[in-house]
C-alpha angles and dihedrals in degrees: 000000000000114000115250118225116198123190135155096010099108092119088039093050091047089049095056085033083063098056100046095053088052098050087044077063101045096267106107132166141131150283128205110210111190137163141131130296109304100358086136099268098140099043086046092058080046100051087049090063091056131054117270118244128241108243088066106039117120122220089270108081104251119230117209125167090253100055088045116125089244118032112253128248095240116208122178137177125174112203111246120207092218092058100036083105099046109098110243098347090126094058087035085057090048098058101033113129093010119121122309090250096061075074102038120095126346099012091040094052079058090060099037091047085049090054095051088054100244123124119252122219117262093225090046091052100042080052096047093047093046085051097052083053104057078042091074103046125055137145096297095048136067124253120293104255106189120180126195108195114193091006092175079073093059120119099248097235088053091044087048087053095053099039098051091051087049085057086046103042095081094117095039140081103254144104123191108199110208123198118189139167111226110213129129088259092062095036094113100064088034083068098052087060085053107141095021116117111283134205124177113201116236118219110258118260119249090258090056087039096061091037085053090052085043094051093046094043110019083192104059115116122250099250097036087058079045089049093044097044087051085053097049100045091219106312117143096205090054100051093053099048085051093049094042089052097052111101112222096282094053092041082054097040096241085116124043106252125238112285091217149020114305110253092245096053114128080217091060084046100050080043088058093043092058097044083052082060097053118096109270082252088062097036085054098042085048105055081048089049091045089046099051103033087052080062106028136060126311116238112245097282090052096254118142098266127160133196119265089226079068094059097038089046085070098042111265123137129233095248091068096075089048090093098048083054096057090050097054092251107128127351107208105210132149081020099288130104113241122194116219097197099049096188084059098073089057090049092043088062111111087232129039105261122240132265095268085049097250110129113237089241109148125246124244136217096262100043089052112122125275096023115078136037111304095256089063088035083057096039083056100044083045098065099035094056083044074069100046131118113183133357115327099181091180092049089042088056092054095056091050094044085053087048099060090063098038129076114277095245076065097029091052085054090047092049097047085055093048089049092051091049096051126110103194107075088210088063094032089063094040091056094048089050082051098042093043081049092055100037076056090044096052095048096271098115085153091057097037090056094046088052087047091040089052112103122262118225121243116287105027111144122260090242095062090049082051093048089057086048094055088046096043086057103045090052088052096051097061100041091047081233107152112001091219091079092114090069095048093050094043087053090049092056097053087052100048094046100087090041107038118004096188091051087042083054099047076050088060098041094050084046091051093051095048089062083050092050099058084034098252087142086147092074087045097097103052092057099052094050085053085053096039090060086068097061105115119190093249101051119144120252102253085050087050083046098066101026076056083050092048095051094045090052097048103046081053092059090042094061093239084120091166087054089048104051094068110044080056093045075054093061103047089051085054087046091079093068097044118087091179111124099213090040082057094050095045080047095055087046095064079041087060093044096055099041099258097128108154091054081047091055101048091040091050086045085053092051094057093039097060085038095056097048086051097063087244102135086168092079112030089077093049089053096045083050092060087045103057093048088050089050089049089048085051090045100241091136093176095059089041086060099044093039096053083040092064093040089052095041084051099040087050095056093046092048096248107142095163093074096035103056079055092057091049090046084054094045083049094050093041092053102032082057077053092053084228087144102179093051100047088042092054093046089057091046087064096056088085111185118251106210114267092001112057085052101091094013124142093236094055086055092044088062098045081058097053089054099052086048100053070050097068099039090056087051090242088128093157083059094051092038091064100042101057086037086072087050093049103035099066133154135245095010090301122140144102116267100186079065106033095046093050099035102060097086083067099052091043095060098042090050090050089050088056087049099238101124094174107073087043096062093048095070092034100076090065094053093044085047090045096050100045098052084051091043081205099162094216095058099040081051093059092038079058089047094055092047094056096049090054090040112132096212139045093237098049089045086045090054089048104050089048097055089045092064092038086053093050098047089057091052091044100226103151098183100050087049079050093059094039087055092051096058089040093054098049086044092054082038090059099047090052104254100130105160087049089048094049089051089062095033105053082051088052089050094054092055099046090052087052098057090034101247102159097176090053093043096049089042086056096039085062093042086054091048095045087052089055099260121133104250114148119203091237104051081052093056097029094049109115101221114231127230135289115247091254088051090057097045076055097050097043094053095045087042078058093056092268120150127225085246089050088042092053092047095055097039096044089244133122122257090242091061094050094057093048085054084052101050089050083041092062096037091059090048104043100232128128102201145044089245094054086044092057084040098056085034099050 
């Protein structure tokens, strides 16, 4: 028996889990499981007859027919394509074997009536079958599990019998599994489970994905398993049938592996099956797709995608691609045609491709090189060096020359070939470091590492070797891969100083940011004296950019906050001139230090912006990133939510787990502030730990934090007290300041509320120092805040909490005077000045309905109550909240005819985030349309 890999199903497997616990207690009932060829349908009906194990187990206690009290009576059926016309040979199949009663009565007169060749009624047979089913169970015995594998293959009176009786079981014990795959060609049978329970299954993520390679060959090598789970999109099938094909030096990564499906894959076949289904137009529109996305630019998301132009220019409409569509084939948006399997458009060319993934079509004249755009010139060379059996250094030159006018996830491919063509080891060196830079750059850090893992001939000078080391590191760095990048940056950068003292510098800074990342700020400033000896007095902006952000920085960590500030004010002013996308992000980021958090976000935006136009998908996440920690320190905590939902959606896509844990720890913080404990819980339980780097990560403080803060908001402050001590109180100098700094006003309250002032004092002085050399009025309105809850006397509390909210009134952070309100008003509560404290707390109120904070609203809806004001628990937890100030400015201007692109363009954001504020938009005011949106706002 083949052995069954699961990944990525926890929320599948509770579902079913579910079910099977309900119909164990009499209250049965079904689940539709559907999804495309190979998603994972038929191991996931398996896993759900066995116990879970542990090690993937979520928090909630899986159920599975094998861990029932009783065992369970397991019944199974797989549709078969020869008997789908056979009427009831499916049921017949099901309970084939079983007791004579199962055939007795009602469900044997189906049978008998079948064999005499008369049709039974639909209603009769659903009935009888119910009642067979019933038949087989009983007190003694455990619940009925059926489960119907390829149900699209069943014949349609034994799939209207199940299904009725799966409509009819719900006070028996009995649960009937469906898998289907949901394509136009089964949508017959799809329609007779209609009503039924329905889950689709998602692609796995990247990080599934590899755990999945891993589980199937333990010896397959980390960034084969990278390379593999970019090609499957996140179908299981596929990457097992890729992993199963590799011979031991691919498996090792000592040999690239194949760039498709092998010839002889059930999974190419059942490709091949479904593109034979499609009308002869989309046949037809789909070879010429596949062709020309397997040589031409990626979509965003590096699946093969090719420009509609191509298709009209030879004479296809439009409407052929409409089935393909429907079957999940291919979505067209932003005028291009994306493929959504991407191993599909490999398996849709008219000829197997060949081992380095170029289909042997042959060039035409017009594609030869040298004559043509550069995108036809590379297609050409493309398919020529797919041919060729030895150097070619003309046509390696070809291909370099192509690479140099096409986007870097193309260029990187253009390049590898180059390199493997060349003749001269030097070159040949120099276009695999070029190529490994561009597959990074276009969101390929698992390829990039194999090119730069790959072994340089003799001979090869040691800049070049410097040059992978800086790559590698950096690399590293962003995918949280290894922990020891620093080294390998820092010795990068000594071997690039005699030769190149600005790629020696960006060395040092990546290296510096590796020690910040895993919070060694203590060996900071050694390393940015070493990189400030390099500062010469006619460097060029963007280098006095970043020698200004080094001394900033240091004098910070230092402690010497007041040297710091201007050498940072320093950098944003140079930002101006710089268009580099990582020079902008490391810009925002001393915006973000010093409290100038408006001019961080735009120029974060920015970052990711020019980054985006430029193909390089490295650095868009780690922009995003930036920007939604500079929208939480503004306290726009929406956009802070959309925008870390795109980097982590994005980081997550380009490997890059690093980032995206960040983004996680910031959706975790945002919503924990909120008291939304389910959502922040589940962000943090994303931030899975990678062994010896997660340890001492900023993610992993960043949940703690969230946690300490859903904490607070439930009123457990020991708890959170001793949460956020464990972040603050670190050895040696370690430690992570963009929490610890941040996250003080937290501690502080929590440790008031337990009644202990002293401790609290003790790590106030660094945040009072730290927000008045920054003079940022948000955080000189917490540090007030703080000061007023540790006040010894009524009158000094009472002057504090005033110039808090004054303060916060100036930095306009609604939430955080929200929260200040809040305290003011139960203090004022408890010394029995009610009308003064409802004056505070009904403010408060309005702004936690508005955010949708419905543990501070209903907190404050008690405190109200308790201070004599009218507040009823169901207008609290029935109020719909309005809108932020940035929703409304996005309403108004879509109430005006204004699209999300238009929107974006107006407000500085990206298209994807406006819609997220819409949907949010829509969902606080209750309306479904555009049109019912003009007419609320007008």
């Amino acid at each position: 028996m083949q052995k069954v890999f699961l990944r990525g199903r926890d929320a599948d497997r509770a579902a079913i889990a579910t079910l099977l616990a309900a119909a164990a207690e009499g209250r049965g009932g079904a689940l539709v499981v559907a999804g495309p060829v190979g998603i994972g349908r038929t191991a996931l009906l398996a896993a759900s007859s066995s116990p879970v194990p542990a090690s993937v187990a979520s928090p909630a206690s899986f159920v599975s027919s094998a861990s029932l009290a009783v065992p369970a009576v397991e019944l199974s059926v797989t549709g078969c394509p020869a008997e789908s016309g056979l009427p009831y040979a499916a049921l017949h199949r099901l309970l084939a074997g079983r007791p004579q009663a199962a055939f007795d009565g009602a469900a044997g007169g189906v049978f008998g009536r079948c064999h005499d060749g008369a049709v039974p009624d639909r209603l009769a047979a659903g009935l009888a079958t119910l009642a067979a089913l019933r038949g087989l169970g009983g007190k003694a015995r455990g619940p009925v599990v059926c489960r119907i594998d390829d149900a699209q293959w069943l014949d349609r009176p034994s799939l209207d019998a199940l299904a009725l009786a799966a409509r009819r079981a719900g006070g028996d014990r009995i649960a009937l599994l469906f898998a289907l795959r949901d394509t136009p060609a089964c949508a017959g049978n799809e329609a007779s489970l209609a009503g039924l329970p329905y889950r689709r299954l998602a692609p796995l993520d990247l990080r599934d994905s590899r755990d999945l390679l891993t589980d199937a060959v333990p010896d397959l090598a980390g960034d084969v398993a990278g390379v593999l789970a970019g090609m499957a999109g996140g179908n299981p099938r596929a990457l097992i049938e890729l992993a199963g094909a590799l011979h031991a030096e691919q498996r090792h990564g000592q040999a690239a592996p194949p760039d498709t499906l092998p010839r002889d894959s059930p999974l190419r076949r059942e490709y091949r099956a479904v593109l034979r289904a499609l009308p002869d137009a989309t046949r037809r529109v789909l070879l010429l797709s596949a062709t020309a996305a397997l040589t031409g630019a990626r979509s965003p998301d590096a699946r093969p995608s090719c420009g509609v132009a191509v298709l009209l220019a030879a004479g296809h409409r439009p409407a052929d691609l409409a089935a393909a569509e429907r079957a999940d084939l291919v979505h067209v948006d932003d005028g291009r045609v994306r493929f959504v399997p991407p191993l599909f458009a490999p398996s849709c060319t008219p000829r197997p491709p060949s081992p380095s993934g170029t289909p042997r079509i042959a060039s035409s004249p017009a594609c030869r090189p040298g004559a043509g755009e550069p995108g036809a010139v590379l297609t050409s060379a493309l398919h020529l060096a797919a041919v060729a059996d030895g150097p070619d250094d003309a046509l390696a030159g070809v291909l370099a020359d192509a690479a140099a006018d096409v986007p870097p996830a193309l260029a990187a491919t253009a390049l590898r070939h180059a390199a493997a063509l060349t003749g001269a080891p030097v070159l040949a060196a120099s276009r695999t470091l070029a190529a490994a830079r561009l597959a990074w750059r276009g969101g390929e850090p698992h390829q990039a590492r194999m090119l730069l893992r790959s072994v340089f001939a003799p001979g090869v000078p040691e800049h070049l070797h410097a040059e992978r080391e800086l790559l590698l590191g950096e690399i590293d760095l962003r995918t949280g891969a290894s922990g020891g990048e620093q080294h390998t940056l820092i010795a990068a950068a000594g071997r690039l100083i005699t030769r190149d003292r600005q790629r020696s510098l960006g060395a040092l800074m990546l290296a510096g940011e590796a020690l910040l990342a895993t919070g060694r700020h203590d060996q900071f400033t050694a390393l940015a004296d070493r990189a400030l000896r390099l500062r010469r007095p006619d460097d060029p902006v963007g280098a006095v950019l970043l020698f200004e952000h080094l001394a900033g920085v240091s004098a910070l960590f230092s402690g010497e906050l007041s040297r710091g500030v201007e050498p940072l004010r320093r950098v944003l002013h140079l930002a101006a001139a710089i268009d580099d996308p990582p020079t902008l992000v490391r810009a925002a980021a001393a915006g973000i230090l010093i409290g100038e958090d408006q001019q961080a976000y735009r120029l974060a935006v920015r970052a990711a912006r020019l980054a985006g136009g430029a193909g390089d998908r490295a650095s868009v996440p780690h922009a995003l990133d930036l920007a939604a920690t500079a929208a939480f320190a503004l306290g726009d905590l929406d956009l802070a939510v959309a925008t870390a939902t795109e980097g982590q959606r994005l980081a997550a896509a380009t490997g890059q787990d690093a980032i995206a844990d960040n983004c996680r720890g910031m959706l975790a913080v945002v919503l924990g502030m909120l008291g939304d404990g389910p959502a922040s819980q589940a962000w943090a339980r994303r931030c899975r730990a990678r062994a010896g780097v997660d340890v001492d990560s900023q993610a992993r403080a960043m949940c703690v934090w969230a946690a300490a803060l859903l904490d607070v908001a439930e009123g457990r402050y020991a708890d959170a007290a001793g949460r956020l001590w464990g972040v603050m109180r670190t050895a040696g100098g370690r430690g992570h300041l963009g929490v610890q700094i941040p996250a003080t006003p937290t501690l502080v309250e929590a440790v008031a509320r337990c009644g202990d002032r002293a401790p609290a004092r003790e790590i106030l002085w660094a945040y009072d120092l730290w927000a008045s050399c920054t003079a940022n009025p948000t955080w000189l309105a917490l540090s007030a805040r703080c000061h007023a809850l540790l006040a010894d006397t009524e009158d000094e509390a009472d002057d504090r909490f005033r110039e808090a909210i004054r303060l916060h009134l100036a930095g306009d952070s609604p939430f955080a005077r929200a929260r200040t309100e809040l305290l003011y008003g139960e203090e004022l509560r408890r010394r029995r000045h009610p009308a003064a404290a409802r004056e505070h707390l009904r403010r408060a109120l309005a702004t936690f309905e508005q955010f949708g904070a419905a543990p501070w609203a209903q907190r404050t809806a008690a405190e109200l109550r308790a201070a004599g004001d009218h507040v009823s628990p169901a207008s609290v937890e029935e109020a719909r909240p309005a809108l932020t100030a940035q929703q409304a400015r996005i309403a108004e201007l879509v109430a005006g005819g204004a699209t999300n692109r238009e929107v974006a363009e107006v407000l500085f954001l990206s298209p994807r985030t406006v819609d997220h504020h819409l949907r949010n938009i829509f969902t606080r005011l209750g309306v479904r349309s555009r049109t019912e949106l003009a007419k609320v706002v007008s």
